[in-house]
Residue, then its C-alpha position, 0 to 999 in steps of 0.5 A: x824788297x823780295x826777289x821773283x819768285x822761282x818756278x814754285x813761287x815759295x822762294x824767299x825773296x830778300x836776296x837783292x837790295x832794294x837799290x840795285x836794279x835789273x842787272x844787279x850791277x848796283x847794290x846797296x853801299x856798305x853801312x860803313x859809308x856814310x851819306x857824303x861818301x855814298x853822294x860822291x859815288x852818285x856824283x861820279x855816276x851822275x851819267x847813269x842816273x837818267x838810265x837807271x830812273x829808267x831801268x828802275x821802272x822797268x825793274x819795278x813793272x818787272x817785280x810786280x807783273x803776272x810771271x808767265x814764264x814761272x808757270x807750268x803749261x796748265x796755269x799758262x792754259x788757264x791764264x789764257x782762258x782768263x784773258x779770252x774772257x774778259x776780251x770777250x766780254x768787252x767785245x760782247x758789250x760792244x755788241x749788245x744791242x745784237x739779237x732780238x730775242x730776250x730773257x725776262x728777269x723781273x723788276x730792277x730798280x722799279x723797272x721790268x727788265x729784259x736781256x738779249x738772250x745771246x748776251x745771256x748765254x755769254x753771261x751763263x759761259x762766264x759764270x760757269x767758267x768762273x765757278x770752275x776756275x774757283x771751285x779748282x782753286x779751292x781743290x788744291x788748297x789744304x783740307x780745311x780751307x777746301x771744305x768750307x769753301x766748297x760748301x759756302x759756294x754750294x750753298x751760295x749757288x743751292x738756296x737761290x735756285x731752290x736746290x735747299x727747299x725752305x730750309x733758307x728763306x723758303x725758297x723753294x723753287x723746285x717744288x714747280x719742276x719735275x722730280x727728275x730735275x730735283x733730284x738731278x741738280x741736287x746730285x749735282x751740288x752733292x758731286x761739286x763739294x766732293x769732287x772739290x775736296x777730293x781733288x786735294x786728297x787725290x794729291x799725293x805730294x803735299x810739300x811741293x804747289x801741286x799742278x793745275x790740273x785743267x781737266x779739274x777747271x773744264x770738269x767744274x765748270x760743265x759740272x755748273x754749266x749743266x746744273x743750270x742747264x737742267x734747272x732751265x729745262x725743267x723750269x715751267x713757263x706760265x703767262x709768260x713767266x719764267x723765273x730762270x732769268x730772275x733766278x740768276x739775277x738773285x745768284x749775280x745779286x749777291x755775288x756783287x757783295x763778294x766782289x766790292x771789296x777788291x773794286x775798292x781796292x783798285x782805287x788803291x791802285x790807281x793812287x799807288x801808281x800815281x804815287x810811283x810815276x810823282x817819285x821816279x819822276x823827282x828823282x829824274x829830275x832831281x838826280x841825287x842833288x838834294x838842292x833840285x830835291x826840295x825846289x821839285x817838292x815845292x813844285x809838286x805841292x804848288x801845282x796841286x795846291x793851285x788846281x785845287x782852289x782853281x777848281x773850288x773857286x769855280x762859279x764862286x769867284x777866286x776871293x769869294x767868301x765860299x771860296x776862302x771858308x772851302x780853302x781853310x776848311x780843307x787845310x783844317x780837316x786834313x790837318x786834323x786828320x793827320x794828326x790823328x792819325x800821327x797821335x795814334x800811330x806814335x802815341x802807340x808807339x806803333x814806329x817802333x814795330x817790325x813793319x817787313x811790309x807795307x799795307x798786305x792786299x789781304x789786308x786792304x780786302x779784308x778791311x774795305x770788307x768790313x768796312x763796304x759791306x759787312x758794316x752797311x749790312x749790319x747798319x742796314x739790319x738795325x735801321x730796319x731797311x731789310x724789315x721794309x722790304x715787300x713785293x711791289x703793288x700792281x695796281x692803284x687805289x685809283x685803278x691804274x697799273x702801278x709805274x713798273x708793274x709787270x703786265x702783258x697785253x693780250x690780243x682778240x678779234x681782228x679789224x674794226x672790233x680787235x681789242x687789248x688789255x693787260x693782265x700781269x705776268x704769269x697769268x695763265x692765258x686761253x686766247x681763241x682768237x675772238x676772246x680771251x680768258x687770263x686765270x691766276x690760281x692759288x695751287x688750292x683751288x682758288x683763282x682771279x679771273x679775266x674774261x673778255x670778249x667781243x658779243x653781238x648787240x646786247x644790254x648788261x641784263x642779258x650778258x648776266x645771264x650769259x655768264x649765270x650771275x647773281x647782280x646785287x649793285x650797278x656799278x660804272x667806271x671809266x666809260x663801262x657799265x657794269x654790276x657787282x655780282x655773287x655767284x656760287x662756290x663763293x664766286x664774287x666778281x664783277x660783269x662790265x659792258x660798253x658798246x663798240x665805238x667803231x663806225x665800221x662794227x657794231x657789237x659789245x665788249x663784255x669783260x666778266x671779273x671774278x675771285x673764288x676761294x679764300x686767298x683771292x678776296x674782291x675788295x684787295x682785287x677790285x683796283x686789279x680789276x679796274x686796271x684792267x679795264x683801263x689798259x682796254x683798248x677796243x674798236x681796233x685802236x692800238x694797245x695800251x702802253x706798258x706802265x712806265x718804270x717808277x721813278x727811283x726812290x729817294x732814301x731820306x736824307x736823315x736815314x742815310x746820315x743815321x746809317x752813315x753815322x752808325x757805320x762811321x761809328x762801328x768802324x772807330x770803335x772796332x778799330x780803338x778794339x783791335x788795337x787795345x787787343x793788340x796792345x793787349x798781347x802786343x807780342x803775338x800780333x802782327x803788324x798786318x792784323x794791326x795795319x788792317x785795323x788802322x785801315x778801318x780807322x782812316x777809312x772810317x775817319x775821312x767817312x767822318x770827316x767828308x759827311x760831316x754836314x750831314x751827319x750833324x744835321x742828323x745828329x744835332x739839327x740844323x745847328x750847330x752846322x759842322x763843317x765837312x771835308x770836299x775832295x776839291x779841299x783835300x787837293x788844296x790842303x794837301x798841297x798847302x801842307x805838303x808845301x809846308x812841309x818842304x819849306x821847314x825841312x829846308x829852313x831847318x837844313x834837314x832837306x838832305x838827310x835820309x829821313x828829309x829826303x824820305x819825307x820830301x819823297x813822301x810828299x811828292x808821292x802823295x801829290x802825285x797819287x791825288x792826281x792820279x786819283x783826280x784824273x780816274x775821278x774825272x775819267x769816270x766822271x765822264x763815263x758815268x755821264x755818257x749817254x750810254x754810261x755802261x758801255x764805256x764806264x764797263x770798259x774802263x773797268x775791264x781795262x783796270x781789272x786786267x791790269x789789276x791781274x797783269x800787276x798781281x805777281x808781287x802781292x799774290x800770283x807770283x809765289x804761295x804757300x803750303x795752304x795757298x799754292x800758287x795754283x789756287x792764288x792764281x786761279x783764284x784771282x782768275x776765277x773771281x775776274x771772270x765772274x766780275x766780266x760775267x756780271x759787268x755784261x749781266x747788269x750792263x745789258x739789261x733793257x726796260x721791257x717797256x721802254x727798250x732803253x738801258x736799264x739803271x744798273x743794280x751793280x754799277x762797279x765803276x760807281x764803287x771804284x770812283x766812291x772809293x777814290x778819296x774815301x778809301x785810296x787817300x787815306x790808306x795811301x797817307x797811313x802807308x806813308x806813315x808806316x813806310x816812316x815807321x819802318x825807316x825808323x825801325x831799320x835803325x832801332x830795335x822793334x821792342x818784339x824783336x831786339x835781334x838786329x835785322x838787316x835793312x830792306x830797302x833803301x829807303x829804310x837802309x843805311x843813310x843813302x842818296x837814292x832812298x827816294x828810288x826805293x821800290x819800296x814806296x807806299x805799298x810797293x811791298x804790300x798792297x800791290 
């Protein structure tokens, strides 16, 4: 347990033993005492217990919560400016459907997309805020963790906006705006990474957190801001493309991955206070009795074991033979599984290391980094799912626009004659009024071309004529009348004619087709040509409508379990690595190196263990069928093995020692964290189901990211050090929320251009959060009971890497005691959160 932080946060914060409350009036008892003495202080403080159950949780929100008041004025500013936005960000989604004016962004999850531009601009003020938040973050940290920053950013923000040519992926976007605006932008990057490390050299006091300069935050954040209003304005519109909006799309598209690990880290949460408000709540009940102790465990695991198999047996009957093989196969896997994990962490003998804390959140980030996105990405690179990445078709064998092609219609004439068709995106258009001409050119002197228009009566003999070409073959298609031509400058095409059908007309609708030059050949242009003989609608009808958005592809079932089986396997084998290194040099590592590791291992392990069906129909066929873990499985097993658990502690009469009632606590803390998972699981169930899912599912997870920052001070905002002052933790944090509510409003608002409906969002967060749920908070919370033990064993042994004695932190790792089960220091009170 660690006192607040002072002003500049690098106070140490181990003065205050971890059983006194706010007021200090409540100390841990001397060693001396043994657990009979310390029972009969309780007994003659019995009346005080109900207000310190409740000053303990105060203490607790207090110990964990953002301190305002040990800022200086320019953090309190940018934590102010923090909130502003993600408010404003939860207003803007409220109000997303305002405006009728919109920002092409290209294809989305086989669909073309469009964003209302108010709630653009919104989205270009948050993401230019939030790099001025980072980029000020990283100016105050030392030298060498500024320098790579900045330019990791740079580079992130340069090679999808085209500022790098071809040096990446040749993308090379500026080579179609202006030299002016080149060479501005890339001034522009040039003044962001020096300015960036500069800042920290400007500093003159390097012992103590320097100040935050708000003048940095505003200088880079318009710094951002005009680089990409420069690059807006020099990009071109042709055929009514522009790539601004797709541009940012391909920068927010990529920030996402940056951002899912600490969304998975927020289901960790979610368990921990679950856990929290399971303990308190026992002790208030309980009240030091050790007899009220072990009937609340029984309770807890009872109450959870019940819902579980009421929810498995739901459609299946209470005694069906589904129902009963789902129930043993719950207690089975999750028993398996923590046995594993209690063979390796005391296999290792890893209770007897010098655990100060829990589960660090440096820790849980780095570990769901590995295993949420590098892992899949490396998984993803030997499957070959990046190789099978191409542009998508336009058009059909058959002739028609594919589903989600991307096209425009375009209009001549007027009444009876009026006609439309469609030509895709970012064809240059001539429309007089009476026809129109649509050209895609190559940039070396090639080019498909459209022309139609509305003639007088003629036959097809004398429309080849009017356009000078050579017939070689008749051809017809849907209703038009036509022939295959060749002309010269190795001109080829097509000439289509079809009589006005319109009582009230007459004439005739003649379309010319042609491609010249050695990019565009007829034969891969015919099933465009004929697309657009299909969306022609003449005779004053209505135009075609848009192509529709392509149903979503199905991944294959083999595939998924191929990759699933891979990075289940990746993630063991780096785990068995990190932990024979650190074996190796069992002296030099950390626990936290060592904690990060085992987080990669149970996570990877209930991976295994929840899609194991599937990974044994990859593996070995249809049979053998190996039994997988449900989630409705692991609330019944854990409450049957919790029950168990309590009954032996009391048969063996060892429910009131220390280490029972730690265990005990335990148990009731576990059943509590699964409820609190399953009540966000259902949460976000029903956001995710809602007609309008992103409104509501965006919100809850606006709501948890501002908790998330209002509970940040224990693990990160509240303290620093000389490389990571608490300037750069705090506006670090602030900048990565900003982003966060910036690309939430990005990806929420997008719209099919064709059906004016939502689109299926490419970066769904809550869908991270609520998938983390059992797969990452169950089992990081089970191994942080396992560490909490091993530092309760340590308080009372000697860690072999450090034979000194050490005095206890905490109560529950202290000298024996009855209010162990109050600890602060619970499953990840003094790491993760």
């Amino acid at each position: 347990m660690r006192n607040k932080s002072g002003p500049d946060g690098d106070e140490p914060r181990d003065e205050v033993p971890a059983n006194a409350d706010e007021h200090g009036d409540r100390g841990e008892p001397p060693e001396s005492e043994g657990y009979e003495e310390h029972g009969e202080h309780l007994e003659h403080e019995v009346e005080h217990e109900v207000e310190h159950e409740v000053t303990s949780l105060r203490r607790l929100f207090a110990e964990r919560r953002l301190s305002i008041a040990t800022m200086d004025r320019p953090l309190r500013v940018a934590t102010a400016g923090a909130v502003a936005s993600v408010l404003a960000t939860v207003l803007l989604l409220a109000l997303r459907d305002v405006g009728s004016s919109s920002v092409y962004l290209g294809r989305s999850q086989g669909a073309v997309t469009q964003i209302g531009q108010p709630l653009f601009i919104a989205v270009l003020v948050l993401i230019s805020l939030g790099f001025g938040y980072l980029y000020t973050a990283v100016s105050l940290t030392s030298l060498w963790i500024a320098t790579p920053a900045a330019v990791v950013m740079t580079f992130g923000i340069g090679v999808y906006t085209g500022a790098l040519g071809g040096i990446v992926g040749g993308l090379d976007i500026f080579d179609i705006v202006p030299a002016w605006v080149r060479w501005t932008d890339r001034a522009i990057l040039v003044v962001l990474v020096l300015l960036c490390i500069g800042a920290r050299a400007l500093d003159h006091s390097r012992k103590q957190e320097p100040r935050t300069r708000i003048v940095l935050v505003v200088g880079f954040a318009a710094l951002i801001g005009a680089y990409l209003a420069i690059f807006r304005i020099g990009i071109p519109t042709l055929g009514g493309l522009n790539l601004y909006g797709a541009t940012i799309d391909a920068i927010l598209s990529t920030l996402v991955f940056a951002m899912w690990p600490i969304l998975q880290v927020a289901a960790v949460d979610f368990g921990e206070w679950g856990q929290l408000t399971g303990e308190r709540l026992t002790h208030a009940v309980a009240r030091g009795r050790a007899q009220a102790l072990w009937v609340a465990g029984v309770v807890a695991a009872l109450a959870m074991a019940a819902y579980g198999y009421f929810r498995m047996q739901d459609g299946f009957g209470a005694f069906s033979r589904s129902t009963l093989f789902e129930a043993v196969r719950g207690i089975s896997l999750l028993a398996l599984a923590i046995c594993l994990i209690a063979l390796v962490f005391y296999g290792l003998r890893l209770e007897r290391r010098r655990w100060k804390t829990g589960i660090s959140f440096a820790a849980l980030v780095g570990a769901t980094a590995l295993t949420g996105v590098i892992l899949p990405n490396i998984v993803a690179s030997i499957t070959g799912a990046f190789s099978n990445l191409r542009p998508a078709e336009v058009a059909t064998e058959k002739g028609e626009y594919a589903p989600g092609a991307d096209v425009l219609t375009q209009k001549a004439s007027s009444g009876p004659t009026a006609f439309s068709f469609q030509v895709p995106r970012g064809w240059i258009v001539h429309n007089n009024g009476k026809s129109v001409q649509a050209n895609n050119y190559d940039g070396k002197g090639g080019y498909e071309r459209v022309a139609v228009l509305v003639l007088p009566v003629a036959d097809l003999p004398t429309i080849e004529q009017g356009f000078a070409v050579t017939p070689v073959e008749d051809a017809s298609f849907d209703g038009w009348q036509g022939t295959k031509f060749t002309g010269k400058d190795e001109t080829e095409g097509y000439v289509w004619s079809r009589p006005v059908g319109n009582p009230n007309a007459s004439g005739t609708y003649a379309v010319y087709e042609a491609v010249q030059g050695s990019t565009f050949k007829l034969e891969p242009a015919t099933p465009l040509f004929k697309a657009v003989l299909t969306s022609f609608r003449g005779d004053g009808a209505a135009p075609a409508p848009l192509p529709p958005p392509e149903k979503e592809s199905e991944t294959p079932e083999a595939l998924d379990n191929h990759r699933l089986a891979l990075n289940v396997g990746f993630g063991v084998g780096l785990t068995l690595v990190i932990l024979l290194i650190g074996l190796a040099v069992w002296r030099r590592w950390r626990p936290q190196w060592i904690a990060a590791g085992l987080v990669v291992g149970v996570v990877s392990l209930f991976t295994l263990l929840y899609n194991g069906t599937g990974i044994g129909t990859y593996l070995f066929g249809e049979s053998p069928h190996l039994p997988h873990l449900s989630e409705y499985g692991v609330l019944f097993g854990a409450g049957i093995l919790g029950l168990a658990t309590v009954l032996v502690l009391r048969a063996r009469d060892e429910h009131g020692t220390p280490m029972g009632r730690l265990v005990i606590a335990g148990v009731v803390g576990i059943e509590g964290a699964l409820a609190a998972l399953e009540l966000m699981m259902w949460l976000y169930g029903k956001a995710l189901s809602a007609a309008r899912i992103s409104v509501w599912a965006a919100i809850i997870l606006l709501v948890a990211v501002v908790w998330d920052v209002t509970m940040s001070g224990e693990s990160m905002t509240n303290h620093g050090t000389s490389h990571l002052p608490r300037a750069t933790r705090v506006l670090g944090f602030f900048g990565y929320t900003i982003l966060l509510a910036g690309t939430v409003l990005f990806y929420t608002s997008e719209k099919v251009i064709s059906t004016g409906h939502a689109a299926e969002s490419f970066f769904e967060p809550e869908d991270i959060t609520r998938n983390a749920l059992f797969r990452v908070a169950f089992p990081v919370l089970l191994l942080a009971f396992f560490i909490r033990l091993a530092r309760a064993h340590g308080s009372t042994v000697p860690a072999p890497d450090a034979p000194e004695p050490r005095t206890p932190v905490g109560a529950a790792v202290g000298s024996a005691n009855a209010d162990s089960i109050d600890s602060a220091d619970s499953t990840l009170a003094e790491g993760a959160r």
